[in-house]
C-alpha positions in Angstrom: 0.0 0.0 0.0 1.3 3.8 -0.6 2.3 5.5 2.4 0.2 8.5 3.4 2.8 11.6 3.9 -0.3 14.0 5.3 -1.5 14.1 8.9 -6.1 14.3 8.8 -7.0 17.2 8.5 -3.5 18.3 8.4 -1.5 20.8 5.5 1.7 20.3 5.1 4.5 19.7 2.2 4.5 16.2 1.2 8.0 15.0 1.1 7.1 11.4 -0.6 4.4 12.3 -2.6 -27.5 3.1 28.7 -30.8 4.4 30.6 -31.3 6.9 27.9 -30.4 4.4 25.3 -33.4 2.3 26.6 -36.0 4.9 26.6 -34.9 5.6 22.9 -34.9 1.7 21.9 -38.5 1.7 23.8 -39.8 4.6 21.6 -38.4 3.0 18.4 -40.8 0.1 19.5 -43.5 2.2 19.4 -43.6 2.2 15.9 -44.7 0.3 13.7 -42.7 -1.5 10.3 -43.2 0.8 7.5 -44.3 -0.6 4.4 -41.3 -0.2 1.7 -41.6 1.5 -1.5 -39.7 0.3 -4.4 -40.8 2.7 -7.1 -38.8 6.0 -7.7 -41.2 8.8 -7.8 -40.3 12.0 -7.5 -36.8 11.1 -6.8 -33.9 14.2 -7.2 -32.6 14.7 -10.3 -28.9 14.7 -10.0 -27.8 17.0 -13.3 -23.5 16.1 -13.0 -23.2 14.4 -16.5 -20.9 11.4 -16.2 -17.3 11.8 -17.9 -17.0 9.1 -21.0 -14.3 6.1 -19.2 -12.2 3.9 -21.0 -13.3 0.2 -20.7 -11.2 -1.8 -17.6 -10.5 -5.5 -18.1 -11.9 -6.8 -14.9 -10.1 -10.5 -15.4 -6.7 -8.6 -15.5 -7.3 -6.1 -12.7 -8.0 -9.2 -10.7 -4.9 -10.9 -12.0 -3.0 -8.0 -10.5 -5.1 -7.1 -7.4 -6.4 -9.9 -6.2 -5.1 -11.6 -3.2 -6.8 -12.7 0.2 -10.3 -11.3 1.0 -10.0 -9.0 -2.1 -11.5 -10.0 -5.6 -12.3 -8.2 -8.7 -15.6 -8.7 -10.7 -18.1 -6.9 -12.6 -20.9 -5.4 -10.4 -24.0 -4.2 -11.0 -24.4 -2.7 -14.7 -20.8 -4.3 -15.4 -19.4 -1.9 -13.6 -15.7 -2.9 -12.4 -16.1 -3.7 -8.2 -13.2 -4.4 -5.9 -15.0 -6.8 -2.9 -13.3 -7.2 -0.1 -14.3 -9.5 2.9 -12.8 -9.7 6.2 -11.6 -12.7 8.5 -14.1 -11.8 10.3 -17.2 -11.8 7.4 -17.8 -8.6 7.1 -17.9 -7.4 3.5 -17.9 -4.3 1.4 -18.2 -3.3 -2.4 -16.6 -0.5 -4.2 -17.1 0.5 -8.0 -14.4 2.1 -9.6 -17.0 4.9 -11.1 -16.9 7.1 -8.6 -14.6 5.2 -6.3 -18.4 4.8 -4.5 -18.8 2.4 -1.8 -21.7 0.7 -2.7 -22.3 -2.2 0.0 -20.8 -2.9 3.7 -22.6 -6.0 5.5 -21.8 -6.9 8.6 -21.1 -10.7 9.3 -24.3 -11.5 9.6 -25.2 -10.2 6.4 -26.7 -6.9 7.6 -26.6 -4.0 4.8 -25.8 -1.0 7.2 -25.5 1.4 3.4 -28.2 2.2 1.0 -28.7 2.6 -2.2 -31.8 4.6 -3.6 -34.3 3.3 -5.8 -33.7 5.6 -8.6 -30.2 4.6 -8.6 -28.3 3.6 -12.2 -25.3 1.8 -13.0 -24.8 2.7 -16.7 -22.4 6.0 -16.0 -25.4 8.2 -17.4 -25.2 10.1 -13.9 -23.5 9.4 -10.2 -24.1 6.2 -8.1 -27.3 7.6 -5.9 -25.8 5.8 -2.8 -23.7 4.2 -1.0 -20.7 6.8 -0.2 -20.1 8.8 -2.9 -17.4 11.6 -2.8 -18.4 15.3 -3.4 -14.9 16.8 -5.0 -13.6 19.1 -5.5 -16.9 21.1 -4.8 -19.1 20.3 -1.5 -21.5 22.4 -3.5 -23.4 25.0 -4.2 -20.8 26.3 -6.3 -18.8 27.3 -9.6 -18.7 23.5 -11.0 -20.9 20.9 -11.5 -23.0 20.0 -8.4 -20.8 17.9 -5.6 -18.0 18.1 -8.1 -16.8 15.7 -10.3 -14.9 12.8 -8.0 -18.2 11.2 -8.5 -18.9 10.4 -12.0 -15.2 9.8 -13.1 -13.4 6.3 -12.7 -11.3 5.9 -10.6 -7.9 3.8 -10.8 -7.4 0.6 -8.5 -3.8 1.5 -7.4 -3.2 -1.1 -4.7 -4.3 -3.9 -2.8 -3.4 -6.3 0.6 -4.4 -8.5 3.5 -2.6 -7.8 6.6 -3.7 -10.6 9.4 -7.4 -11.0 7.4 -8.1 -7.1 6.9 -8.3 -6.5 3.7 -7.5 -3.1 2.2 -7.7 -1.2 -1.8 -5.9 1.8 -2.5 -7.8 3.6 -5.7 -6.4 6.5 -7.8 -7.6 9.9 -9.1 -5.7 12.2 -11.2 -6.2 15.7 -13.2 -7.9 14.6 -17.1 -8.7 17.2 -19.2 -12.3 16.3 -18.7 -11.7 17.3 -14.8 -9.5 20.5 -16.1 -11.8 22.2 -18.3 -13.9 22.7 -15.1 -11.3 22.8 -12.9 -8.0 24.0 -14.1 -5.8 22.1 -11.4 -3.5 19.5 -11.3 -4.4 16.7 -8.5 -4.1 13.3 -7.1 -6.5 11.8 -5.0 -5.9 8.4 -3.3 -8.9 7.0 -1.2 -8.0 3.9 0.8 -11.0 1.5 2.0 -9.9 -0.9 4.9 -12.2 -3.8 6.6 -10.8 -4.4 10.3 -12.7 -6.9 11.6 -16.4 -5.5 10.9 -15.0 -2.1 11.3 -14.7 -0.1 7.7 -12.2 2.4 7.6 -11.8 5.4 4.7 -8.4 7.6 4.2 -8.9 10.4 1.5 -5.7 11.8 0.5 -5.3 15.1 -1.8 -2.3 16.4 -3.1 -1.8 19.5 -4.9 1.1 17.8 -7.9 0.6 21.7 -9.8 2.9 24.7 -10.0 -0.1 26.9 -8.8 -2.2 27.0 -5.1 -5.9 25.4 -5.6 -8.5 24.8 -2.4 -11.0 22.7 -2.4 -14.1 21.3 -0.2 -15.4 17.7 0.3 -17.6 15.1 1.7 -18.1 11.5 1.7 -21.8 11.7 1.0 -22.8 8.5 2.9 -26.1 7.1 2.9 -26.9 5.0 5.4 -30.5 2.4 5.5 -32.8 3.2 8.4 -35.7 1.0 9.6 -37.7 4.5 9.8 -37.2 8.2 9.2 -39.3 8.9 11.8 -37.8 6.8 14.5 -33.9 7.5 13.6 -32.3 10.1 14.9 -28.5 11.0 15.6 -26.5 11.9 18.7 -23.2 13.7 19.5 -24.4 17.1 17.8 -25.6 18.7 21.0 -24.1 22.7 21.5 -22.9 23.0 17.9 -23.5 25.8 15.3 -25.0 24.9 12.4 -26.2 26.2 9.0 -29.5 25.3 8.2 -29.6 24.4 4.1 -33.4 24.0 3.6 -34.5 26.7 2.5 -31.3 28.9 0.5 -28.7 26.4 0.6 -26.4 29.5 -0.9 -27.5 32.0 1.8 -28.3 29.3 5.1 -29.3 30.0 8.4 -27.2 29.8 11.8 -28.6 28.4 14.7 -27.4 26.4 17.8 -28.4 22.7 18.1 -30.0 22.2 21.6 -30.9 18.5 21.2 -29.3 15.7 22.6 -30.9 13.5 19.9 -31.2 14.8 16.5 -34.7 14.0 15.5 -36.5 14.0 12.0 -39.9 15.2 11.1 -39.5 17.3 7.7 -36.6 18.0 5.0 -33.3 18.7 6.3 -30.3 19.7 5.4 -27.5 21.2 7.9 -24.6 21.4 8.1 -22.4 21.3 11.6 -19.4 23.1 12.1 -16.8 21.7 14.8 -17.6 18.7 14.9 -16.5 15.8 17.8 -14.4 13.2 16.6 -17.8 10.8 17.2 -21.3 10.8 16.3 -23.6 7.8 16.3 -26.8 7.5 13.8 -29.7 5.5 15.7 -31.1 3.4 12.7 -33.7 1.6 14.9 -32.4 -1.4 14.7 -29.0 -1.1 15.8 -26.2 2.2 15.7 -23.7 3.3 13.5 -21.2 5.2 15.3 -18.9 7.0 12.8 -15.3 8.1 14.4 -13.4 10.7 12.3 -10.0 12.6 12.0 -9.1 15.4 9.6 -13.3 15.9 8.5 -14.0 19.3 10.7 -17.9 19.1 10.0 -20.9 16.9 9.7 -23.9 17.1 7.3 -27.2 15.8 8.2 -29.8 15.1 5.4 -32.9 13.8 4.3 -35.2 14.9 1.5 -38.2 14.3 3.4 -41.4 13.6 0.7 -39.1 15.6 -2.2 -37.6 11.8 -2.5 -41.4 9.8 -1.9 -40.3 6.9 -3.4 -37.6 6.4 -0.4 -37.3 8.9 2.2 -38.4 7.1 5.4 -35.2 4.0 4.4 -32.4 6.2 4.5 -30.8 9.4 6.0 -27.1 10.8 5.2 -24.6 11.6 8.2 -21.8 12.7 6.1 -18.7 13.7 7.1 -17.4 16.7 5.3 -15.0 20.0 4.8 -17.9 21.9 3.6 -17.8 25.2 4.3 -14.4 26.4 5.0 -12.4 25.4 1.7 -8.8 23.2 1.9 -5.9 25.5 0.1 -3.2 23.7 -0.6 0.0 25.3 -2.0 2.3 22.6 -4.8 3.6 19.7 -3.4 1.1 19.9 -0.6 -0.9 17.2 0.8 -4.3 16.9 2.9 -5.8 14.3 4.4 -9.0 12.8 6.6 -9.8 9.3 8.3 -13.2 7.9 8.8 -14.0 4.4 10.8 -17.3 3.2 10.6 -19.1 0.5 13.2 -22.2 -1.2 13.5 -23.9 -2.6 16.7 -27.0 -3.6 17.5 -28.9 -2.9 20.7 -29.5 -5.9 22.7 -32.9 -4.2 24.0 -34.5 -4.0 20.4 -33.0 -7.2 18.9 -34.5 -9.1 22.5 -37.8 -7.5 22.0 -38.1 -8.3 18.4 -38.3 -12.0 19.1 -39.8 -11.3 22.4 -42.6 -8.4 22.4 -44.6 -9.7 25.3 -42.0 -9.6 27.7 -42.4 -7.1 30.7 -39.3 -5.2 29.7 -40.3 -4.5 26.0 -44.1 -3.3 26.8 -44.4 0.4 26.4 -46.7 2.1 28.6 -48.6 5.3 27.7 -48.8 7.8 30.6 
């Protein structure tokens, strides 16, 4: 694997390039299983036009990548996917369009990702889930929207198995495609690791021009919910935030004063100084998402503008949205992510067990 030469978060040159857990597992009881929707009306457009890609041999790319817990194939649409799959049975998907990670199941089998309804494979327009990258451009902005990290492939640079962890390094450089709407030269290297049934992310930028560029990011992650209504994320308490919904160019500021971040309309916000940790309640279990280097976190869901899929998913991205990266040449940047899922004991005992005294729910 290339060695990282940037600290997260980090600029510098590069010189080789419990008791309240209950009462919120006994409210998520409360409701009831929503009924899914598998049609895709009134989905989002997204209007980034994918860049025309060279064909990848998949059989060769696996001839040189492959090795232990990390194979090659042709994913959905044909697209070229790196799968990787722990020692201990977790598993994760990434296309090379996009560099998107489209899947991550625990060892049980558990998708904790999503991926929309309205989602294509064919490189007609960005992979609408998973964890997509928004680069160059967090967006709104002066390129197309998210930037173009998204609908580009991406280059499977490097591959290995270190005690049954598998890891991919993949590879994104300046095109004339990404110059004639953003007149930089870049690489990008984006490392996804399994540890156990941990996945970790590394994004890596280096400015490999004569001439200063900044830049903002995210990793848009989606992640599957049993209900809108009954998620809800924590760790956000006493942070400034910029509220998107209504002029995402021109939001509002306000101070979050929850302890649990709760969902009952569109949102769209944006938090600035973010903790290291913050943990998405998906009803059935938690995804706590530690960081390093990603200064903010973005909280959405489209609410009934998507109401084909709303109530499955929400996004807790993290992101360097609104305070742009400069990097001078030769610089480097970089930000961690580790992902975990766990389920709460409470909900998966009362699933199998709703008559038991400690799963009723009493009204008041």
């Amino acid at each position: 694997m290339q060695a990282v030469c940037a600290v997260s978060g980090a600029v510098r040159p590069c010189a080789n390039a419990s008791a309240g857990r209950r009462a919120v597992a006994r409210a998520a009881l409360r409701a009831a299983p929503v009924q899914r929707r598998a049609a895709a009306r009134g989905a989002v457009r997204v209007l980034a036009q994918a860049a025309a890609t060279s064909s990848v041999d998949v059989a060769e790319l696996n001839s040189k990548f492959g090795t232990n817990g990390v194979e090659v194939k042709a994913g959905r649409g044909g697209l070229p996917t790196v799968h990787l799959k722990s020692a201990a049975g977790a598993a994760v998907e990434i296309a090379l369009f996009g560099g998107c990670v489209t899947s991550w199941k625990t060892a049980e089998g558990r998708e904790v990702l999503y991926i929309r309804p309205d989602a294509v494979f064919d490189k007609s327009k960005p992979i609408s889930g998973g964890i997509p990258h928004c680069f160059p451009q967090f967006g709104p902005g002066a390129i197309q929207l998210h930037g173009f990290a998204r609908n580009v492939d991406w280059s499977l640079a490097a591959s290995k198995n270190d005690g049954g962890n598998p890891a991919i390094s993949l590879l994104l450089t300046d095109t004339d495609y990404t110059r004639a709407m953003w007149p930089h030269s870049f690489k990008a290297v984006y490392t996804v690791r399994l540890e156990g049934e941990t996945l970790h992310t590394l994004l890596e930028v280096t400015n490999t021009g004569d001439s200063e560029f900044d830049f903002t990011a995210s990793l848009h992650s989606y992640f599957g919910i049993d209900d809108i209504e009954t998620a809800n994320v924590r760790g956000l308490q006493g942070l400034e935030y910029l509220d998107r919904v209504a002029d995402a160019k021109h939001p509002s500021v306000h101070k979050e004063l929850r302890e649990l971040v709760t969902f009952r309309g569109p949102v769209d916000s944006v938090y600035k100084s973010a903790p290291s940790k913050v943990t998405l309640d998906t009803r059935s279990g938690d995804v706590a998402i530690a960081s390093n280097g990603w200064p903010e976190v973005v909280v959405w869901t489209p609410w009934t503008a998507m109401e084909a899929c709303y109530r499955e998913f929400v996004c807790v991205e993290n992101a360097q949205a609104t305070s742009a990266v400069k990097l001078a040449p030769g610089q480097s940047w970089a930000a961690t992510t580790a992902m975990a899922f766990t389920t709460d004991p409470l909900v998966e005992f009362c699933a199998g067990n709703p008559d038991d005294p400690e799963c009723r729910v009493y009204d008041d």
